[in-house]
DSSP file (Angstrom, degrees, kcal/mol; ACC not computed):
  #  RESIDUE AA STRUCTURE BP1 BP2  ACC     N-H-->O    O-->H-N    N-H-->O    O-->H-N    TCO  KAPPA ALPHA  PHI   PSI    X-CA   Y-CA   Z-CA
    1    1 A X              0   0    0      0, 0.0     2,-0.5     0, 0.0    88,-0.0   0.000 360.0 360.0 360.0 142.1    4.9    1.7   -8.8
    2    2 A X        -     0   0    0     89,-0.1     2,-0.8    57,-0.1    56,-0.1  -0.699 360.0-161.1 -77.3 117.9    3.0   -1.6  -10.2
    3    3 A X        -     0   0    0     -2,-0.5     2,-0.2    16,-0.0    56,-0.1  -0.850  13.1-171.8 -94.7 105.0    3.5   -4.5   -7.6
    4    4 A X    >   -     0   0    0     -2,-0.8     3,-1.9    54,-0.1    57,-0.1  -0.542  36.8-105.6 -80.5 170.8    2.8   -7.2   -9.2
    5    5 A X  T 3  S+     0   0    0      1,-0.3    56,-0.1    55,-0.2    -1,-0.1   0.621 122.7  48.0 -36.6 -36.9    2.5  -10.9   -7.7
    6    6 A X  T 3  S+     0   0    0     54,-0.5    -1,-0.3     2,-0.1    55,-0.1   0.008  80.1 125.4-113.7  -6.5    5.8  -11.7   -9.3
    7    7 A X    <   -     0   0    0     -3,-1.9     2,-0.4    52,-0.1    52,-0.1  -0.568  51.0-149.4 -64.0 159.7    7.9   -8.5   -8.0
    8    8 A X        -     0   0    0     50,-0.2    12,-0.7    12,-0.1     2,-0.2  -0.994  16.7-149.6 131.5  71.9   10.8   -9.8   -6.4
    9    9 A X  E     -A   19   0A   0     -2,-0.4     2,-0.2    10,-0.2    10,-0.2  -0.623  14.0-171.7 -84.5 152.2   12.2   -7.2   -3.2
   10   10 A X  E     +A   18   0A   0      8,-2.4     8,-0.9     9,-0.3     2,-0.1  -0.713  51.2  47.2-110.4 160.0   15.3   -6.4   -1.6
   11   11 A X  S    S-     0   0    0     -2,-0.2     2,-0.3     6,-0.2     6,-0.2  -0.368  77.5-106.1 101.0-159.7   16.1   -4.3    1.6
   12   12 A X    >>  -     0   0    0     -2,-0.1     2,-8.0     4,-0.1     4,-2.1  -0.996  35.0 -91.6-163.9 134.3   14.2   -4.8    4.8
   13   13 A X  T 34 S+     0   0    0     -2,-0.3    -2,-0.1     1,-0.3     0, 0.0   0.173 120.6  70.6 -60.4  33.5   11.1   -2.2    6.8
   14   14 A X  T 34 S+     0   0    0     -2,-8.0    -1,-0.3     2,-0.0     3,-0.0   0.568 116.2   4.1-113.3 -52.8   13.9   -0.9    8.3
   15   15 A X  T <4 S-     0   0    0     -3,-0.9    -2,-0.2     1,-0.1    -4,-0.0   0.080 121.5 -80.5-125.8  35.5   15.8    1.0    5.7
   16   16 A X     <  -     0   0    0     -4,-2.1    -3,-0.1    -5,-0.1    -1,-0.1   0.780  33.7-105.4 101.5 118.7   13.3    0.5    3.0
   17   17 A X        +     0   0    0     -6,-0.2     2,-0.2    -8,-0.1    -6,-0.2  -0.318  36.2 174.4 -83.3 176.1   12.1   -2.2    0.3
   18   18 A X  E     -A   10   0A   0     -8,-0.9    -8,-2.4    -7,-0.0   -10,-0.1  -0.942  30.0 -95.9-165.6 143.2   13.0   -1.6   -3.3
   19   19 A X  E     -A    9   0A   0     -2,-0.2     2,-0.4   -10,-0.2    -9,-0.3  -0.279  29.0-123.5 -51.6 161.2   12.4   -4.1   -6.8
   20   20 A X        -     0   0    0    -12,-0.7     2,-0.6    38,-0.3   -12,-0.1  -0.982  29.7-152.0 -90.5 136.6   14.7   -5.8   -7.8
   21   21 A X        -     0   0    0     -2,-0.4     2,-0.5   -14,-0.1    37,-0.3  -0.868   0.6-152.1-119.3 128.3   15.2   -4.7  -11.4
   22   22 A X  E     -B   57   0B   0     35,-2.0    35,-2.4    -2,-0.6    37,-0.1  -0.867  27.9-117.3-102.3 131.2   16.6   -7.2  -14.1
   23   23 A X  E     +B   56   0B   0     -2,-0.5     2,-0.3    33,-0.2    33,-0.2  -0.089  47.2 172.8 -50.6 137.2   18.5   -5.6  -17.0
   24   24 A X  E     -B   55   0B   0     31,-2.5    31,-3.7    76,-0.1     2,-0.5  -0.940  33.5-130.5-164.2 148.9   15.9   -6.7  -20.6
   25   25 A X  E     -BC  54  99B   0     74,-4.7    74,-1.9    -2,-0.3     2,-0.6  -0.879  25.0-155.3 -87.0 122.2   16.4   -5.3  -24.4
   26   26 A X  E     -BC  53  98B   0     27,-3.4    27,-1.8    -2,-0.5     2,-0.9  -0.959  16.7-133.6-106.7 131.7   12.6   -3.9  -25.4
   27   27 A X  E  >  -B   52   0B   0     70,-5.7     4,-2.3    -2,-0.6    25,-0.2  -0.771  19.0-166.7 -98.2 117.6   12.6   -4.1  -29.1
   28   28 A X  H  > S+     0   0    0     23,-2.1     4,-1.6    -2,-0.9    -1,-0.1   0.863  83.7  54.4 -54.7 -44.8   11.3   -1.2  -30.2
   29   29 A X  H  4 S+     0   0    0     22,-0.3     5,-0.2     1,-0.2    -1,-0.2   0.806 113.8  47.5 -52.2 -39.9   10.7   -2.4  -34.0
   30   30 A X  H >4 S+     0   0    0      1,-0.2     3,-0.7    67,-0.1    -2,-0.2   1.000 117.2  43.3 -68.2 -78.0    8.6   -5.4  -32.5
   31   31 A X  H 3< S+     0   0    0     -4,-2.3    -2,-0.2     1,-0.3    -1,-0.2   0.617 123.3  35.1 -54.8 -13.4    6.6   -2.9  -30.0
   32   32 A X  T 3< S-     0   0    0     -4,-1.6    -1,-0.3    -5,-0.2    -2,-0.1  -0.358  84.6-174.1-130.1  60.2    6.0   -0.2  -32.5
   33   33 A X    <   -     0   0    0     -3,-0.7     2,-0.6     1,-0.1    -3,-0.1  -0.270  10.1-159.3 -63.6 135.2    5.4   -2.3  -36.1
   34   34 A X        -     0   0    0     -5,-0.2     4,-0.2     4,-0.0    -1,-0.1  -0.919  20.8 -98.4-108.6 129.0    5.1    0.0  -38.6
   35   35 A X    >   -     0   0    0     -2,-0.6     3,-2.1     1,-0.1    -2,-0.0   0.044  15.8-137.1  -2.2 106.2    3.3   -0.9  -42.2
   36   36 A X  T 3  S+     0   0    0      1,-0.3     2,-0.5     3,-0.0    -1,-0.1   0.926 103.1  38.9 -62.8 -47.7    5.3   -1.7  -44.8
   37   37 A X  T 3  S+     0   0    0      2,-0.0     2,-0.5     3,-0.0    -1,-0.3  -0.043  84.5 116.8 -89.6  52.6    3.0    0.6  -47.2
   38   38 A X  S <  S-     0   0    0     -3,-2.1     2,-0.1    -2,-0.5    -4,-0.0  -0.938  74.6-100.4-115.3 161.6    2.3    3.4  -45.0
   39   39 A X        -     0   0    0     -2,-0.5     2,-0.7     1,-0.1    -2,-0.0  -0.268  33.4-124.6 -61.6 137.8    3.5    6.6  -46.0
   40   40 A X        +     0   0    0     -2,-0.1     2,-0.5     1,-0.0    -1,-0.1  -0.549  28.5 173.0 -75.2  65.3    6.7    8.0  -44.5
   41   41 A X        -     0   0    0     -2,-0.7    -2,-0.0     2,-0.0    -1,-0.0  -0.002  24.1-143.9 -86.9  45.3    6.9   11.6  -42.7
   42   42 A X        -     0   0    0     -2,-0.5     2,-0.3     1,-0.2    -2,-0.0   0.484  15.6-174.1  -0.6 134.3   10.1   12.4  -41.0
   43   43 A X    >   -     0   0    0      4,-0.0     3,-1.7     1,-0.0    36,-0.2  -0.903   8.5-163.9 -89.4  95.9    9.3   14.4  -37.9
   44   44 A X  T 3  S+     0   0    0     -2,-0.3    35,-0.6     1,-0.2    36,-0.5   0.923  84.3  45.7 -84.0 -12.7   12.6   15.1  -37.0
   45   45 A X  T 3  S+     0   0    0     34,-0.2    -1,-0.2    33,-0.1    35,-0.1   0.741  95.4 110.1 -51.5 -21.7   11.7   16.3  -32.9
   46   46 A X  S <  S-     0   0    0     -3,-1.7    33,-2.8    32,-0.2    34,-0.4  -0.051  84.1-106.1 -63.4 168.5    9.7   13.2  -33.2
   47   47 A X  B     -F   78   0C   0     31,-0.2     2,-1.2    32,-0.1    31,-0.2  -0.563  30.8-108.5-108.4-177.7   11.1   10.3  -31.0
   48   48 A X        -     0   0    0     29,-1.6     2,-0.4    -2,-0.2    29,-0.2  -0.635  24.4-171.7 -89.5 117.6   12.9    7.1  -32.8
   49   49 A X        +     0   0    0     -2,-1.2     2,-0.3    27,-0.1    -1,-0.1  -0.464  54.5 129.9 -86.3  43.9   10.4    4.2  -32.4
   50   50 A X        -     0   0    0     -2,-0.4     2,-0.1     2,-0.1    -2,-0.1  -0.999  59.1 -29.5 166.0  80.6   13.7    2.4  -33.8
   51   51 A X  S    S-     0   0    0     -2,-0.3   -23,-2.1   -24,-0.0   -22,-0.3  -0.536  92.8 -43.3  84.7-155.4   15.8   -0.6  -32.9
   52   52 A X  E     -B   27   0B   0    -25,-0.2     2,-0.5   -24,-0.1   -25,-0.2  -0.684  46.7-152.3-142.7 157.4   16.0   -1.8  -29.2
   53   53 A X  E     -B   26   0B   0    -27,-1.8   -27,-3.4    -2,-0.2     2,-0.6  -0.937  26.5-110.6-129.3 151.6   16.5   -0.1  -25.8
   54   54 A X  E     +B   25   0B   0     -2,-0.5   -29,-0.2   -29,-0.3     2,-0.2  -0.717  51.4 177.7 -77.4 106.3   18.0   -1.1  -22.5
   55   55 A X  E     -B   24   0B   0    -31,-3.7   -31,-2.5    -2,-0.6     2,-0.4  -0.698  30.4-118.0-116.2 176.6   14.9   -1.4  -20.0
   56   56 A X  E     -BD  23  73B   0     17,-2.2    17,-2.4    -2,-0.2     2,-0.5  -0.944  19.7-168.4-100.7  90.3   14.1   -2.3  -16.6
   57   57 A X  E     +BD  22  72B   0    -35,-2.4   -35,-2.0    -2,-0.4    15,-0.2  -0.922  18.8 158.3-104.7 142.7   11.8   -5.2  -15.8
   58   58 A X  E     +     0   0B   0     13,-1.8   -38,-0.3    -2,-0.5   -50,-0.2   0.106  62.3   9.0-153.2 -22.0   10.7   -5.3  -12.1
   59   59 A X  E     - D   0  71B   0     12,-1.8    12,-1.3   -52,-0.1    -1,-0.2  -0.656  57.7-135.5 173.2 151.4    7.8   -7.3  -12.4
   60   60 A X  E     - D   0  70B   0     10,-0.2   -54,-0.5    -2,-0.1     2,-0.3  -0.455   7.7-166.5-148.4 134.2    5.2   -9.7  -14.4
   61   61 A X  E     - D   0  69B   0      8,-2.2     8,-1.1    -2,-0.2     2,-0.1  -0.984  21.1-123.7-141.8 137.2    1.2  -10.6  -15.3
   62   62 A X  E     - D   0  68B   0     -2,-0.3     2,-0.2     6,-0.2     6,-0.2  -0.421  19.6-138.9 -57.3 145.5   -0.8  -13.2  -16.8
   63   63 A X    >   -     0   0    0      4,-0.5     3,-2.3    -2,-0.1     5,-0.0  -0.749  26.8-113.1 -98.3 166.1   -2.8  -12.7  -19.4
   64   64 A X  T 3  S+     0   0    0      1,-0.3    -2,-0.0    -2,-0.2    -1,-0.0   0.760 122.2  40.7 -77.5  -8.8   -6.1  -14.3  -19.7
   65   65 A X  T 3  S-     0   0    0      2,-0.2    -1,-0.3     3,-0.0     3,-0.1  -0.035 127.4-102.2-106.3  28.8   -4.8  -16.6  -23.0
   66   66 A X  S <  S+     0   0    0     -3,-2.3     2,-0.4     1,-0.2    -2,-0.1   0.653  77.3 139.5  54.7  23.5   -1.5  -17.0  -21.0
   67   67 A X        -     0   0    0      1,-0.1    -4,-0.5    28,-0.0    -1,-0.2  -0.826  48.1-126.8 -92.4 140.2    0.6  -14.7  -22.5
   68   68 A X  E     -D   62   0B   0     -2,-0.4    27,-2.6    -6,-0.2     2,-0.5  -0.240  13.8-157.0-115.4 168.2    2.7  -12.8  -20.0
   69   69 A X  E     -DE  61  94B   0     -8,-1.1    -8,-2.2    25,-0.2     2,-0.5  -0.980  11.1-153.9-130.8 129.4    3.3   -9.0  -19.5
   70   70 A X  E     -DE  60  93B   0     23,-0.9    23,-1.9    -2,-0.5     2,-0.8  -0.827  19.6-118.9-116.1 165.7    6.4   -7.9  -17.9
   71   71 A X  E     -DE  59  92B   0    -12,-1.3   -12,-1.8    -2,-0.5   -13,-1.8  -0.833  42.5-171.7-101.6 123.8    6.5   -4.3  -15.9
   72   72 A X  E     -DE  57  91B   0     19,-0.9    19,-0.6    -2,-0.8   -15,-0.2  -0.895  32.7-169.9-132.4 103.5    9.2   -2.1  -17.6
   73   73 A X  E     +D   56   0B   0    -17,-2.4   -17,-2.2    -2,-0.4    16,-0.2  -0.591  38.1 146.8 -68.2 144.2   11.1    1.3  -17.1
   74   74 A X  E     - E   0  88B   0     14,-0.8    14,-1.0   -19,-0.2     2,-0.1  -0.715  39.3-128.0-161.5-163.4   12.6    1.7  -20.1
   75   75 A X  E     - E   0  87B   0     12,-0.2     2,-0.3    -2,-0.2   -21,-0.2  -0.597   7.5-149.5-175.2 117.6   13.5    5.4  -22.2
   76   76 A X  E     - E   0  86B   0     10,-1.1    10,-5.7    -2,-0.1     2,-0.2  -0.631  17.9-142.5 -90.7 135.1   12.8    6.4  -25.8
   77   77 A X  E     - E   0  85B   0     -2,-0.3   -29,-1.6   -29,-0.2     2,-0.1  -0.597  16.8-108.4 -90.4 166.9   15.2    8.8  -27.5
   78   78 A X  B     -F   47   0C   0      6,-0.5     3,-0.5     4,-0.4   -31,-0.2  -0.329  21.5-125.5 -76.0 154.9   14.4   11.8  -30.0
   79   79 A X  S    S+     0   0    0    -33,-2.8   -34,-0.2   -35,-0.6   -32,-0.1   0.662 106.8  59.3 -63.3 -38.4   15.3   11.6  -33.6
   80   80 A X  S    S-     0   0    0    -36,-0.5    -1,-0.2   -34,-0.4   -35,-0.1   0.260 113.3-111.8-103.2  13.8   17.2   14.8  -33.6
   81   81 A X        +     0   0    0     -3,-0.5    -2,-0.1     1,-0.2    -1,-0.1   0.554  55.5 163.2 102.9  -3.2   19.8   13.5  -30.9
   82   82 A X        -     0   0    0      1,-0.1    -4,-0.4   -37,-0.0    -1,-0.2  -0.091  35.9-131.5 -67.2 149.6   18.6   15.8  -28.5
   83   83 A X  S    S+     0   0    0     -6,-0.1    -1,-0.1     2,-0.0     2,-0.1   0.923  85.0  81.5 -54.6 -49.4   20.2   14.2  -24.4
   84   84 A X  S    S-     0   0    0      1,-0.1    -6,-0.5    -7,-0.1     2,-0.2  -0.090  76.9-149.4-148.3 138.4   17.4   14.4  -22.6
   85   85 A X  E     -E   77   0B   0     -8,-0.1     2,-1.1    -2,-0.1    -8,-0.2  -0.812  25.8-109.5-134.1 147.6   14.8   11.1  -23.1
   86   86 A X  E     -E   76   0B   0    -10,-5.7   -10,-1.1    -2,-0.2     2,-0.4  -0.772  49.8-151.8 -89.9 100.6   11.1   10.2  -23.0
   87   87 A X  E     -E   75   0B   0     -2,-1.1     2,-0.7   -12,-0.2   -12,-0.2  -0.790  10.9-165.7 -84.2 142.6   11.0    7.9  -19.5
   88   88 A X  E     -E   74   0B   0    -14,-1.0   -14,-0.8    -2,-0.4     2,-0.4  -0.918   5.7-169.9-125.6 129.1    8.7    5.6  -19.0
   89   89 A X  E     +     0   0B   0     -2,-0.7   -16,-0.1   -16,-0.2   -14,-0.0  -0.834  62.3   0.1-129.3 136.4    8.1    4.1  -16.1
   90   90 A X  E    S+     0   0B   0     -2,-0.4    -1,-0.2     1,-0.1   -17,-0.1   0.964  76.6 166.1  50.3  61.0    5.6    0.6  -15.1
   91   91 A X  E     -E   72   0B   0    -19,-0.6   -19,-0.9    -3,-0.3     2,-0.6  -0.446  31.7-136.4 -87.0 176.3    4.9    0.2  -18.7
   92   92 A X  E     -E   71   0B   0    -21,-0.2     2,-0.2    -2,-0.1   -21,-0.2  -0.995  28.9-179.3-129.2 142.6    3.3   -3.5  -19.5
   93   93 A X  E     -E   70   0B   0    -23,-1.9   -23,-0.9    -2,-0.6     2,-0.7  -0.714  34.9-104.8-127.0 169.9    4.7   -4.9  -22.2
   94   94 A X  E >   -E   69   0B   0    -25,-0.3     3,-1.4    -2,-0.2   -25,-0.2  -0.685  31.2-127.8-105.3 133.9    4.1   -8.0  -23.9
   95   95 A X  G >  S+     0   0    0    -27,-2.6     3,-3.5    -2,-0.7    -1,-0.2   0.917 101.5  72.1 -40.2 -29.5    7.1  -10.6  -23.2
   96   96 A X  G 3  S+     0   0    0      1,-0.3    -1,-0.2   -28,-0.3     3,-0.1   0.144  98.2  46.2 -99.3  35.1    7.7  -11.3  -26.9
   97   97 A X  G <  S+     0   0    0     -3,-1.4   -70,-5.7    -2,-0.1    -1,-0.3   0.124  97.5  91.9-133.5  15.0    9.3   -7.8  -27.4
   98   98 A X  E <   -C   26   0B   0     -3,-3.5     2,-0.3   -72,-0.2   -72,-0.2  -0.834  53.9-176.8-108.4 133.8   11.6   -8.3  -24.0
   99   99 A X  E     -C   25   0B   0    -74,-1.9   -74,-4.7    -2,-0.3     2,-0.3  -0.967  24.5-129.7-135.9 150.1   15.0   -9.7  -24.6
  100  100 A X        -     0   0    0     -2,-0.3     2,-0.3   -76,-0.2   -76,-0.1  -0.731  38.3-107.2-112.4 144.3   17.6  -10.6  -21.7
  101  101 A X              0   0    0     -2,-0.3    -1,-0.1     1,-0.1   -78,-0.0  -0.416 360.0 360.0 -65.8 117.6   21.2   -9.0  -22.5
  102  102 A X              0   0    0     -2,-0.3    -1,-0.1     0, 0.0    -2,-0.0   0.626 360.0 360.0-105.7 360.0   24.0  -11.3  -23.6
């Protein structure tokens, strides 16, 4: 797991620290832009790059122009519907595709 400066623990070095993990939307559309004129090819096993996911933010870096990065578990579904999800775990992500849940 990434500790960043900015992680935030719970628990105690008796029965074990842990993140604290704040509920964040990552917008996919934003993280994954596609070209308005690139050609289209349905893969349908491919996964849905598609509209926003419920992630896991746990912890934050500067960037050298000040733009901030947060650390995110998060999990892309498949196109064809299938249960079972691409996880992703201590991604850094750019703030300005993290949205807090209203």
């Amino acid at each position: 797991m990434i500790n960043s400066p900015f992680t935030t623990w719970e628990g105690d070095d008796v029965h074990g620290r842990r993140p604290v993990l704040t509920s964040v939307w990552v917008l996919l559309d934003d993280l994954f832009p596609r070209p308005p004129d690139a050609p289209r090819h349905v893969i349908v096993t491919g996964l849905d790059l598609t509209g926003k996911v419920q992630g896991r933010l746990h912890g934050r870096f500067p960037s050298v122009d000040g733009n901030w990065l947060g650390v995110v578990n998060y999990e892309i579904s498949y196109a064809d519907g299938r249960r079972e999800k691409l996880h992703l775990v201590d991604q850094l992500l750019p703030f300005s595709v993290l949205r807090e849940p209203k």
